[in-house]
Backbone as a chain_set.jsonl record, in Angstrom:
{"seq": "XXXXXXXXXXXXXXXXXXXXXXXXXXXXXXXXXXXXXXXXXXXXXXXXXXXXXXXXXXXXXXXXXXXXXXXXXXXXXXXXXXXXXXXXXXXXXXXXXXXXXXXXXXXXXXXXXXXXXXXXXXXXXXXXXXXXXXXXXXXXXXXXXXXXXXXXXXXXXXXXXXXXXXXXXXX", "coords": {"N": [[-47.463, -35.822, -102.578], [-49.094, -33.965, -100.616], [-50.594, -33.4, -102.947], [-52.311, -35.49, -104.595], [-53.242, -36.056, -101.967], [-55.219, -33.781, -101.832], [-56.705, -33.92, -103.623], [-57.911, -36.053, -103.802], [-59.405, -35.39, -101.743], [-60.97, -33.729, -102.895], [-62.418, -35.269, -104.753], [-63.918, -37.196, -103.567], [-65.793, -35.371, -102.169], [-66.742, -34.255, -104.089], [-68.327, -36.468, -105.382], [-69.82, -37.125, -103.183], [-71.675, -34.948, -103.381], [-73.075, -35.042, -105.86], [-74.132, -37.525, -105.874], [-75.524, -37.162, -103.598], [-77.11, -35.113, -105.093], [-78.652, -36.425, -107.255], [-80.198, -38.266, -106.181], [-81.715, -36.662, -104.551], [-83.079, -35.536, -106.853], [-84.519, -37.51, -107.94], [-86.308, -37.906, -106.501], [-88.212, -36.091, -106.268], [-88.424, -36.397, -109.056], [-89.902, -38.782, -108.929], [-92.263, -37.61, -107.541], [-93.272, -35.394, -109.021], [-94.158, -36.86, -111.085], [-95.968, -38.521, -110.419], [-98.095, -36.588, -109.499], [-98.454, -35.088, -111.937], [-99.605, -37.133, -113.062], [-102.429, -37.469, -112.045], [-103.199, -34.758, -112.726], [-103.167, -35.155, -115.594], [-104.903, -37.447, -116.123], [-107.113, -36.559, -114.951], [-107.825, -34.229, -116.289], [-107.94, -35.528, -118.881], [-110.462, -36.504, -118.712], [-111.846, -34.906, -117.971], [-112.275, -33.643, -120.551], [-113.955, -35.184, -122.369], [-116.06, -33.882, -121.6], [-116.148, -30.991, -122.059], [-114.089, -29.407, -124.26], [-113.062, -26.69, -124.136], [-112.617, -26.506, -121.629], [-110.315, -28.158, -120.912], [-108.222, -27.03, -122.704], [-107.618, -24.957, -121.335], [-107.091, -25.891, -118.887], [-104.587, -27.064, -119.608], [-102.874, -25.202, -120.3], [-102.71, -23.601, -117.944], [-100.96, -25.226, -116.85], [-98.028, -25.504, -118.776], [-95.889, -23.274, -119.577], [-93.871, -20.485, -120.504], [-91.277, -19.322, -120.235], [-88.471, -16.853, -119.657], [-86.181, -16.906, -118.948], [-83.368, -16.025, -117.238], [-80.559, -16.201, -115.376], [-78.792, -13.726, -113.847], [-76.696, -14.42, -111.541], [-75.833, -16.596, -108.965], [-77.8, -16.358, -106.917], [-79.942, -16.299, -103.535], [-82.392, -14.845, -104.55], [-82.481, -15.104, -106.95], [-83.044, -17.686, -107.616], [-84.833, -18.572, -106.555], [-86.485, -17.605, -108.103], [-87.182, -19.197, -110.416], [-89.247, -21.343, -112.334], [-89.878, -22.968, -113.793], [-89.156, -26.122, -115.393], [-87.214, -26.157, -117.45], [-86.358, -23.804, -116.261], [-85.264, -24.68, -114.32], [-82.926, -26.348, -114.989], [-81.454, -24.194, -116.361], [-80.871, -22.839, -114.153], [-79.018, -24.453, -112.634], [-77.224, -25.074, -114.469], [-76.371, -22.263, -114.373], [-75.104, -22.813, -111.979], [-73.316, -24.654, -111.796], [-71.478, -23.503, -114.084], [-70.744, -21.517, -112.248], [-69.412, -22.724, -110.681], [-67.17, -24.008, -111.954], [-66.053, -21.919, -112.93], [-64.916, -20.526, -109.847], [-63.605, -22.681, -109.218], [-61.524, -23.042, -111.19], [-60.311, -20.582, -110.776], [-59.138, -20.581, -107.707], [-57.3, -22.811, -108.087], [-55.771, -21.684, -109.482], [-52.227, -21.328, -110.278], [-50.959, -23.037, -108.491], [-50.25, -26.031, -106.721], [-52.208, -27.71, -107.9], [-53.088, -26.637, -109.953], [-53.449, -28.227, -112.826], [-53.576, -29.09, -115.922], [-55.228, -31.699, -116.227], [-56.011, -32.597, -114.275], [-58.008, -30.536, -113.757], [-59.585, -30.756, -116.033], [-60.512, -33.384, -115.289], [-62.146, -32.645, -113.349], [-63.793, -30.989, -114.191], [-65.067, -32.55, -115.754], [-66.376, -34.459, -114.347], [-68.476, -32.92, -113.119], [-69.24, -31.957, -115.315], [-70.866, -34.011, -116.054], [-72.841, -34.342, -113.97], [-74.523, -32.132, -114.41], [-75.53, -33.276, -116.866], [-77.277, -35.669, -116.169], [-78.992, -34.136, -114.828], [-80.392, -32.691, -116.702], [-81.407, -35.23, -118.7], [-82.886, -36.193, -115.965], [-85.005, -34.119, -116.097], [-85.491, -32.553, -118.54], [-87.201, -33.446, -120.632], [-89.323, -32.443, -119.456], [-89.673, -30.025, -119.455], [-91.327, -26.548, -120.464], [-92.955, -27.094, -118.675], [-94.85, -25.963, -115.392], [-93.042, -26.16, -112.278], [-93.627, -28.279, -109.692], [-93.662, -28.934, -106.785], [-91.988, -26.817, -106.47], [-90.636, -25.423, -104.332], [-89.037, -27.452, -102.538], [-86.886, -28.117, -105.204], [-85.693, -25.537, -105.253], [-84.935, -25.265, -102.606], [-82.764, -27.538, -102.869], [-81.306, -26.283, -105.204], [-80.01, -24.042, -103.686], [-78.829, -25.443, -101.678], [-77.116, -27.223, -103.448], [-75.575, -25.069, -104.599], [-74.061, -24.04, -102.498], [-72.933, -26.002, -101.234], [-70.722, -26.6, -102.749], [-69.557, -24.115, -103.561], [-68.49, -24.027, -100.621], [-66.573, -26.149, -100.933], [-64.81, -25.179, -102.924], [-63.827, -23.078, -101.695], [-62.966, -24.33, -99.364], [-61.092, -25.882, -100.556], [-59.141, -23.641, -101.903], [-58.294, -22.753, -98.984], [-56.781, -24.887, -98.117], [-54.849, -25.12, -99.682], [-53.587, -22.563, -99.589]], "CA": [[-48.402, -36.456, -101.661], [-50.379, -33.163, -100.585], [-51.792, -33.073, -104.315], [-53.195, -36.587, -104.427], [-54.375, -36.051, -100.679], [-56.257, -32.783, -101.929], [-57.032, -34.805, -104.887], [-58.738, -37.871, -102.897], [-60.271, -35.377, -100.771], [-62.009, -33.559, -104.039], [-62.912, -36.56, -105.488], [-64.718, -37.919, -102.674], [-66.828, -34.495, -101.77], [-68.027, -34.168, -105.666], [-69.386, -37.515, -105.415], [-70.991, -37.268, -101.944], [-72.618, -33.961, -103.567], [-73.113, -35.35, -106.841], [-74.728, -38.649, -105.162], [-76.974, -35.865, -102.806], [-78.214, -34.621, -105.854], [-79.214, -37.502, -108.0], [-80.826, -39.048, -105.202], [-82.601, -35.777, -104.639], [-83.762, -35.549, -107.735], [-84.828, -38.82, -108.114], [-87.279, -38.578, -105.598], [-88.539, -34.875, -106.563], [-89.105, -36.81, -110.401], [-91.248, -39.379, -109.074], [-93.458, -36.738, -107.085], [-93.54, -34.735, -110.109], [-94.448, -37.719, -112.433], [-97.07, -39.133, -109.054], [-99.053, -35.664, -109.697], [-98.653, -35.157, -113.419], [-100.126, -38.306, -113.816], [-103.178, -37.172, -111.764], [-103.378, -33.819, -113.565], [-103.486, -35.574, -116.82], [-106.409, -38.504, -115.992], [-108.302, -35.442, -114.335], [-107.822, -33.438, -117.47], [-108.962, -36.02, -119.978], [-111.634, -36.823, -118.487], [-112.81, -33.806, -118.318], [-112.05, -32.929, -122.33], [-115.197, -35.276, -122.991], [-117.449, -33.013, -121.352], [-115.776, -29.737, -122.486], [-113.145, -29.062, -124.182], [-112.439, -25.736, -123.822], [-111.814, -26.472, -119.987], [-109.244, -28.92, -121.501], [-107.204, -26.143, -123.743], [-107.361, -23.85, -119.888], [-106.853, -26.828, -117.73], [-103.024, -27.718, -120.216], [-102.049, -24.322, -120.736], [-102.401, -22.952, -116.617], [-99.666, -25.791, -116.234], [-97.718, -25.133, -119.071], [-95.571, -21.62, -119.591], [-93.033, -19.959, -121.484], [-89.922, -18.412, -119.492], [-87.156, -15.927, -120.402], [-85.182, -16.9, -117.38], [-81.658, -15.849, -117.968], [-80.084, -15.398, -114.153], [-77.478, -13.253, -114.228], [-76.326, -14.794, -110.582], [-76.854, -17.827, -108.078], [-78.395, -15.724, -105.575], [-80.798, -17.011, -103.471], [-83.159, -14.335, -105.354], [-82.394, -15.348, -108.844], [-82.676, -18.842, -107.732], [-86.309, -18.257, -106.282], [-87.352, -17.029, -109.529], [-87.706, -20.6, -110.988], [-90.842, -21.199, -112.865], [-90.386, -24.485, -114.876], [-88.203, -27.06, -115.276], [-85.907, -25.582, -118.246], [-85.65, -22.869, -115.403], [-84.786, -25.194, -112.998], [-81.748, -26.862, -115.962], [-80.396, -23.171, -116.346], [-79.822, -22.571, -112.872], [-78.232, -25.416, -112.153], [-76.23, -25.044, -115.227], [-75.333, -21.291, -113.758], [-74.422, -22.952, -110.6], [-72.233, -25.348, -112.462], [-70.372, -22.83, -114.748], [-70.25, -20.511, -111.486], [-68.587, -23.236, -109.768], [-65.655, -24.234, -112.442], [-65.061, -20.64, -112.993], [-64.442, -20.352, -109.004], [-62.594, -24.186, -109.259], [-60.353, -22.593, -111.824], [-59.202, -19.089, -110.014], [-58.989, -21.119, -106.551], [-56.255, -23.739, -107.963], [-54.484, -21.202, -110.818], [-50.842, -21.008, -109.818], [-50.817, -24.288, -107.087], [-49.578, -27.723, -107.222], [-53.523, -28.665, -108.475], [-53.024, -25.913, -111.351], [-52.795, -29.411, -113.859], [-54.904, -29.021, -117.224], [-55.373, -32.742, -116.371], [-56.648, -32.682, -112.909], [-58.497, -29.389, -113.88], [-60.609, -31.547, -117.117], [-61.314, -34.113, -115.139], [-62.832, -31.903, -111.764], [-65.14, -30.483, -114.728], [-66.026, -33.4, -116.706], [-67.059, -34.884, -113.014], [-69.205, -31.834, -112.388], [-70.284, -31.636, -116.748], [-72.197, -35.195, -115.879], [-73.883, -33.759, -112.827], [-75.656, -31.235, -115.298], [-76.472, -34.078, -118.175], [-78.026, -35.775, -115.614], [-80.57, -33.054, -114.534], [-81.311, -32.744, -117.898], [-81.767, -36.216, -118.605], [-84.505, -36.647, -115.434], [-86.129, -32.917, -115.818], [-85.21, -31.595, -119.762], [-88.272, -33.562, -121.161], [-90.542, -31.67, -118.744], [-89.657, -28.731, -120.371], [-91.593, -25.291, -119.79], [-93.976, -27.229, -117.657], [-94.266, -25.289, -114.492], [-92.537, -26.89, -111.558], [-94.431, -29.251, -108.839], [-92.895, -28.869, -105.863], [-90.44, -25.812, -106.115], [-89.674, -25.493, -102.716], [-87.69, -28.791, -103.034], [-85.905, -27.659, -106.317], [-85.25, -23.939, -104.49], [-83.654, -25.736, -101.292], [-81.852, -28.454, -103.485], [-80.21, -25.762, -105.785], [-79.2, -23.338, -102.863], [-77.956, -26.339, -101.234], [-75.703, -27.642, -104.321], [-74.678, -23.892, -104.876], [-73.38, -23.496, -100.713], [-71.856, -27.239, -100.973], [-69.923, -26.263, -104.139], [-69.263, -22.919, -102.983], [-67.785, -24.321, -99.862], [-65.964, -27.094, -101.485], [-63.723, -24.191, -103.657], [-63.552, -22.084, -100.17], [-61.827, -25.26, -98.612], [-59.14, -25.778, -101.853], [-58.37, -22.221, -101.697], [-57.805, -22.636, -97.828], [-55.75, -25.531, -97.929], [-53.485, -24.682, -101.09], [-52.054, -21.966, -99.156]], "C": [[-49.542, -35.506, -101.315], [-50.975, -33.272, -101.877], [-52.622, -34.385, -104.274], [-53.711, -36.69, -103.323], [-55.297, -34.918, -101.428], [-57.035, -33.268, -103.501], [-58.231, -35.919, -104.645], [-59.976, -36.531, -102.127], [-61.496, -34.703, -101.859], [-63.106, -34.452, -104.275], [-64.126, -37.043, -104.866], [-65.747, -36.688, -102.5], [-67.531, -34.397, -103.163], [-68.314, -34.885, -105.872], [-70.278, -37.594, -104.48], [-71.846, -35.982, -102.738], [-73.343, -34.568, -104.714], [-74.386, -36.609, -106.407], [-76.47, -38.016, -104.681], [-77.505, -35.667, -104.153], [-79.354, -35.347, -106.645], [-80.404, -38.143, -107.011], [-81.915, -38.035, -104.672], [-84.084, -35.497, -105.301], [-84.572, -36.208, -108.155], [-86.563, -38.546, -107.252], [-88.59, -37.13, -105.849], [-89.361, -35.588, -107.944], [-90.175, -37.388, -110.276], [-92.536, -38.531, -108.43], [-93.83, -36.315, -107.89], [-94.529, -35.396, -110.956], [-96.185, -38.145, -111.711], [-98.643, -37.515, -109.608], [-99.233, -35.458, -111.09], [-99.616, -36.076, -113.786], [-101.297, -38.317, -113.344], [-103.853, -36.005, -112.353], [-104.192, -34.323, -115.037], [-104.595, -36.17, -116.5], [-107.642, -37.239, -115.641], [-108.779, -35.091, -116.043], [-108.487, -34.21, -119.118], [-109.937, -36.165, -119.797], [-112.674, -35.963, -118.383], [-112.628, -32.983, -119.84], [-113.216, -33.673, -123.137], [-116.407, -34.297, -122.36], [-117.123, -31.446, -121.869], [-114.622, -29.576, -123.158], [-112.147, -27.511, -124.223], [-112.036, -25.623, -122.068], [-110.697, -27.26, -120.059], [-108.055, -27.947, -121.463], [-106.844, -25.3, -121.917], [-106.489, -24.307, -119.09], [-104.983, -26.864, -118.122], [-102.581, -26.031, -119.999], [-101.586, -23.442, -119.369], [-101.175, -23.64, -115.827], [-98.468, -25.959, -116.951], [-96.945, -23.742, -119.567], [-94.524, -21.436, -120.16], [-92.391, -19.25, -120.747], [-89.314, -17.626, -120.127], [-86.48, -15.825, -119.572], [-83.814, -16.779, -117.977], [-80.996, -15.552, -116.961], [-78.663, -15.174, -114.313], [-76.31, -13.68, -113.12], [-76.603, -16.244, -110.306], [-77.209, -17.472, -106.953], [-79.363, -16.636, -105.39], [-82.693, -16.312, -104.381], [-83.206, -15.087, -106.365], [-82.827, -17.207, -108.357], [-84.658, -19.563, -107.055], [-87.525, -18.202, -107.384], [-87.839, -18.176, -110.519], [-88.788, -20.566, -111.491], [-90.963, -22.812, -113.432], [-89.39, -25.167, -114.707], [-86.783, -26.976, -115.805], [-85.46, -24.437, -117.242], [-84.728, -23.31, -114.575], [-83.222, -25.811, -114.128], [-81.306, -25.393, -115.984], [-80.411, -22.679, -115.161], [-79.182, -23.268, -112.582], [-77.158, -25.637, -113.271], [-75.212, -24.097, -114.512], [-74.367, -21.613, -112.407], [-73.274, -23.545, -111.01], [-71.184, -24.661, -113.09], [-69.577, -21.96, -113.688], [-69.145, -20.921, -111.19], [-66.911, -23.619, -110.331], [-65.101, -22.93, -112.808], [-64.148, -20.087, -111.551], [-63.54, -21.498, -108.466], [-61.177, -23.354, -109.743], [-59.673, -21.678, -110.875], [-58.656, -19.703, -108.392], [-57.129, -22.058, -106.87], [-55.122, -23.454, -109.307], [-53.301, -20.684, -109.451], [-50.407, -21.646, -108.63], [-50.716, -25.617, -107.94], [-51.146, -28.519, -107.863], [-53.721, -27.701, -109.648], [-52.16, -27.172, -112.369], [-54.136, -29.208, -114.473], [-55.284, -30.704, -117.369], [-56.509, -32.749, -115.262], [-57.985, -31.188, -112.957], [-60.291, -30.243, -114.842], [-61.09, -32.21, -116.146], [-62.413, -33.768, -113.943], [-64.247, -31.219, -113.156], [-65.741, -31.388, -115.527], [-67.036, -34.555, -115.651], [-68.671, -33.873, -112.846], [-70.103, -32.003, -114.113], [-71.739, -32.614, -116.378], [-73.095, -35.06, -114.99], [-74.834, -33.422, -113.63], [-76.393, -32.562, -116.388], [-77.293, -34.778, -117.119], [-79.129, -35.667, -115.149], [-80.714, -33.273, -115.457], [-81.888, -34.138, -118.425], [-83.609, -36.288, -118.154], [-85.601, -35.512, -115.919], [-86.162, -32.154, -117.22], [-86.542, -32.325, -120.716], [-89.591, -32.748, -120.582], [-90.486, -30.535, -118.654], [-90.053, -27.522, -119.558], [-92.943, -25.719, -119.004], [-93.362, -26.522, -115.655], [-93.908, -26.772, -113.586], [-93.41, -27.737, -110.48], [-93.105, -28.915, -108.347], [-91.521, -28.059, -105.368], [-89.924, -25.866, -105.24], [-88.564, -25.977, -102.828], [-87.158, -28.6, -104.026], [-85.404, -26.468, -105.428], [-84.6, -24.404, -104.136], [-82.504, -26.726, -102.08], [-80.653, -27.731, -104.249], [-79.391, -24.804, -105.069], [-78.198, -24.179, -102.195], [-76.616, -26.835, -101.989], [-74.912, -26.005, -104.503], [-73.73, -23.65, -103.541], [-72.502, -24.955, -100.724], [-70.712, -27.367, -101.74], [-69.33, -25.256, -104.115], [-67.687, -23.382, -101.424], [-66.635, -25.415, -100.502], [-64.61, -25.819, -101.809], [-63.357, -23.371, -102.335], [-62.541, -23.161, -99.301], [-60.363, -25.415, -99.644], [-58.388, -24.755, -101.385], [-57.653, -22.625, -100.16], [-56.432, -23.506, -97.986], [-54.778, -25.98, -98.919], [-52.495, -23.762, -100.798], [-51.401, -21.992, -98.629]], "O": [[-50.711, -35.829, -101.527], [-52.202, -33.209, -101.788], [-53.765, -34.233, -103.844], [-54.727, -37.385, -103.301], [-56.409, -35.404, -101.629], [-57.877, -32.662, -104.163], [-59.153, -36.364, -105.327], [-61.181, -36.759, -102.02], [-62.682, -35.017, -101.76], [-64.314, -34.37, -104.051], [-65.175, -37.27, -105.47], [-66.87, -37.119, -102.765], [-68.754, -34.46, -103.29], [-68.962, -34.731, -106.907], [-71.408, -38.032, -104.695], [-73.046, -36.213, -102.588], [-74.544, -34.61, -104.451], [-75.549, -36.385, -106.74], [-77.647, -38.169, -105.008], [-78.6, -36.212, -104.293], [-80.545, -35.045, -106.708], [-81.513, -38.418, -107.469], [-83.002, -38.515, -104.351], [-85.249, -35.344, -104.935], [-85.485, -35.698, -108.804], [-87.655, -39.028, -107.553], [-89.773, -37.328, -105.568], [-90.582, -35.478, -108.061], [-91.21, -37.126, -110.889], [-93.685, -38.781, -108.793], [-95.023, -36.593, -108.012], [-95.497, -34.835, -111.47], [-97.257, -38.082, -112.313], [-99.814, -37.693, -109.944], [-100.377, -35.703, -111.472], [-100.396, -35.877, -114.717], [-101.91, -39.194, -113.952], [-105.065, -36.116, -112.536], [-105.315, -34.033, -115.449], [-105.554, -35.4, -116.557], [-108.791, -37.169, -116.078], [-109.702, -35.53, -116.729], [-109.147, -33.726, -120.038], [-110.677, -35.982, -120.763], [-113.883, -36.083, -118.582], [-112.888, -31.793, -120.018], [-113.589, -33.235, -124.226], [-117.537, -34.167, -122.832], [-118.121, -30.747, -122.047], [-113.751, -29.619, -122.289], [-110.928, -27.364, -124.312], [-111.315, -24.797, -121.508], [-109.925, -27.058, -119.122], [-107.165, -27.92, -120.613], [-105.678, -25.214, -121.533], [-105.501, -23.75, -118.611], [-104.154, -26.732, -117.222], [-101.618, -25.955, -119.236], [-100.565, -22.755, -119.361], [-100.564, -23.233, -114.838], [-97.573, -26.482, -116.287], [-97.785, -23.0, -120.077], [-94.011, -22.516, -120.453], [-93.019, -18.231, -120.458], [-89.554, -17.592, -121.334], [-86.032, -14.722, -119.257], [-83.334, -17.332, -118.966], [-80.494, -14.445, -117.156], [-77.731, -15.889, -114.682], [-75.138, -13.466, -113.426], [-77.294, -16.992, -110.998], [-76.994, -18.166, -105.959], [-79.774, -17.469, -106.198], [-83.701, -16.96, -104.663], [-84.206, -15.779, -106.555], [-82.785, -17.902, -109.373], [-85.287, -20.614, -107.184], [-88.708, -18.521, -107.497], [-88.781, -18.024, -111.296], [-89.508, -19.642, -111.11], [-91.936, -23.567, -113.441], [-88.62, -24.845, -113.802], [-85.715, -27.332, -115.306], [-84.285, -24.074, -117.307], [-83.724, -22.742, -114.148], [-82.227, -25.365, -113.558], [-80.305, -25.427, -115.268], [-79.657, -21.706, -115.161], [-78.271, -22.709, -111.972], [-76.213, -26.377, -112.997], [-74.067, -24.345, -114.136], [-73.384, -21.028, -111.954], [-72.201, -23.057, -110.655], [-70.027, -24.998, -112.835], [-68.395, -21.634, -113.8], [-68.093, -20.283, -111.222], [-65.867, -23.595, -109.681], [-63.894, -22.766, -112.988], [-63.093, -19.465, -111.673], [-62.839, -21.355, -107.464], [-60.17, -23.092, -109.085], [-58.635, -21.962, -110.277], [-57.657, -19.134, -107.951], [-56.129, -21.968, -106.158], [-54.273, -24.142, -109.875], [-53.388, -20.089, -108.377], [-49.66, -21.101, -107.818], [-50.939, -26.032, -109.077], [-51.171, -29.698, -108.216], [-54.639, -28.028, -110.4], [-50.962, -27.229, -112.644], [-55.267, -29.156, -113.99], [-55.622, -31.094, -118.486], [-57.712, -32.896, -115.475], [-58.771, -31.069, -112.016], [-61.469, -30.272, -114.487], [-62.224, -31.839, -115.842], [-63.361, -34.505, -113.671], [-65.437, -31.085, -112.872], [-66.845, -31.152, -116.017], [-68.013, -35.224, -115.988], [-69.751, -34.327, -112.468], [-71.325, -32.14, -114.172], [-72.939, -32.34, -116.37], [-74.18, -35.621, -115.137], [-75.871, -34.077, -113.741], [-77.603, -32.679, -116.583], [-78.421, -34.295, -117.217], [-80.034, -36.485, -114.99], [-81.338, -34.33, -115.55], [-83.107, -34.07, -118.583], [-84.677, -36.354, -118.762], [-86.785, -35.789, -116.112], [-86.819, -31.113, -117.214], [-86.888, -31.59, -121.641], [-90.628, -32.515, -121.203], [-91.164, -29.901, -117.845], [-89.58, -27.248, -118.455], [-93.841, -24.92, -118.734], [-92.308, -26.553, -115.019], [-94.221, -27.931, -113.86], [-94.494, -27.575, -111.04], [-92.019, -28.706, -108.889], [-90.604, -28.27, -104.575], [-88.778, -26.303, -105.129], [-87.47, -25.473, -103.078], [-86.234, -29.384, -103.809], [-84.399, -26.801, -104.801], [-83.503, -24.45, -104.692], [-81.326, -26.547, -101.773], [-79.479, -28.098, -104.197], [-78.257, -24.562, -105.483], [-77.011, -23.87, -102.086], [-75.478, -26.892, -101.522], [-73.683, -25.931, -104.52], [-72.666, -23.047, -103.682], [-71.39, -24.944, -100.196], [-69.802, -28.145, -101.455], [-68.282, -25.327, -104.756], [-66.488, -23.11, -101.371], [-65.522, -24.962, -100.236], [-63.663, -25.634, -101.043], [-62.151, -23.134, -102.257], [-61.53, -22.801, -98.7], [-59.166, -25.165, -99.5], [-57.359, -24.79, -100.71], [-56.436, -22.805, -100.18], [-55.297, -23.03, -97.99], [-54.086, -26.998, -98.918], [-51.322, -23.709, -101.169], [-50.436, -21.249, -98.806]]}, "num_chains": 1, "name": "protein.A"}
């Protein structure tokens, strides 16, 4: 009975987070898409009168990363630049989190390679997701970091806490 209560109570917090995020995101895409789509009309319109202010205008919102964070600090998580930045932090947050899922519930009544798959194939679809709304918008820089910043500190501290409660109430 405790495992299917700590089971139910999982279940239910990685969808309320899971939910938070999508719904986040969602609303972050259309801002994104709302200005992009102003960027662009600007930008053609000005490629008949010049186009070397064109080639300036694409490439100051375009960029090339080598983001590789070795953490989910709130540093490393600052450092964002683009969108593929913003998909590998939120990956790192993701791998952080089933590596601290796993060590939390090895050697307890929720140590099941059943109940284990399905807590990460819950959490895998989180990530396809992001990529989904934000993996076509590539190494374009970000619109509206802030709101990505606070969104991924937020899923990293709600996910964080989540494994901080298992642990608690496993022992």
């Amino acid at each position: 009975m405790k495992k299917k209560n700590c089971l139910f109570t999982f279940s239910v917090i990685l969808l309320s987070i899971a939910l938070t995020g999508c719904s986040a995101s969602k609303n972050l895409i259309n801002t994104a898409k709302n200005i992009s789509g102003g960027v662009t009309s600007k930008s053609s319109s000005s490629s008949t009168t010049s186009s070397s202010s064109t080639t300036s205008s694409s490439s100051s919102s375009v960029s090339s990363s080598n983001f590789n964070p070795q953490d989910t600090s709130d540093a490393t998580i600052r450092r964002i630049s683009t969108y593929n930045d913003y998909i590998t932090m939120y990956s790192k947050i993701v791998d952080e989190y089933l590596t601290n899922l796993q060590n939390a519930v090895a050697g307890t009544v929720l140590d099941d390679a059943n109940t284990i798959e399905q807590m990460k194939q819950e959490t895998l679809k989180s990530l396809e997701e992001q990529k989904k709304e934000y993996g076509a918008m590539g190494n374009t820089k970000i619109i509206g970091k802030d709101s990505l910043v606070e969104f991924l500190k937020n899923y990293r501290n709600g996910l964080k806490e989540y494994t901080d409660n298992i642990s608690t109430q496993i022992q």
